[in-house]
C-alpha positions, -999 to +999 in steps of 0.1 A: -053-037-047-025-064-053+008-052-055+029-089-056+016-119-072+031-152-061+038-159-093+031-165-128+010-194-123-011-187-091-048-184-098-072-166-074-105-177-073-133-151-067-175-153-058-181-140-094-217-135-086-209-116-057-184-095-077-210-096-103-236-075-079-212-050-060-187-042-094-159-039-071-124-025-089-094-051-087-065-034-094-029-042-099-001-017-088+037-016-107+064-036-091+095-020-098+129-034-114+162-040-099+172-006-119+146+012-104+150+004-068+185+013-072+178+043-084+153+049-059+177+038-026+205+060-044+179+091-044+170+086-008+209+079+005+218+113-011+186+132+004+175+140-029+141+123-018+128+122+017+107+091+024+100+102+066+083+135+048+056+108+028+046+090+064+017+114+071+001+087+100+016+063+126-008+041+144-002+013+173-018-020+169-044-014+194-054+016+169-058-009+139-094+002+129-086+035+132-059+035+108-081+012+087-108+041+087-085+066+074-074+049+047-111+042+038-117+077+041-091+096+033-088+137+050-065+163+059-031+152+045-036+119+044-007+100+024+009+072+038-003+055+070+016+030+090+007+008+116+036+003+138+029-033+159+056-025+181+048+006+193 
């Protein structure tokens, strides 16, 4: 999943044969506008949205692969999982 590019001419080189045999998905996720993320931080200031209700997981840094695991195999009420180093 890539969410930021570094920009509009950065290339990434891949092991296309290797690609080739597993058929992995490479997918690109939407990075909002200026407009939206206003509109978004506006939503959450008034309450209207609360982000603290979409953190379903907290994990320390000693609990990495755990969190990993989860995310590779999502359960229960899995959502959004953080890993917190400074915990």
């Amino acid at each position: 999943m890539f969410f930021a590019a570094d920009g509009p001419d950065k290339t990434l080189e891949i092991p296309l044969t290797r690609y080739w045999t597993s058929q992995p998905s490479i997918l690109f996720s939407y990075g909002a506008a200026p407009r939206d993320m206003q509109e978004a931080l506006d939503l959450i200031a008034g309450g209207r949205v609360k982000v603290s209700d979409l953190v379903t997981h907290r994990f320390p840094l000693s609990r990495i692969g755990e969190a990993f695991e989860l995310f590779d195999n999502p359960r229960d009420t899995s959502l959004k999982i953080i890993i917190e180093p400074n915990r």
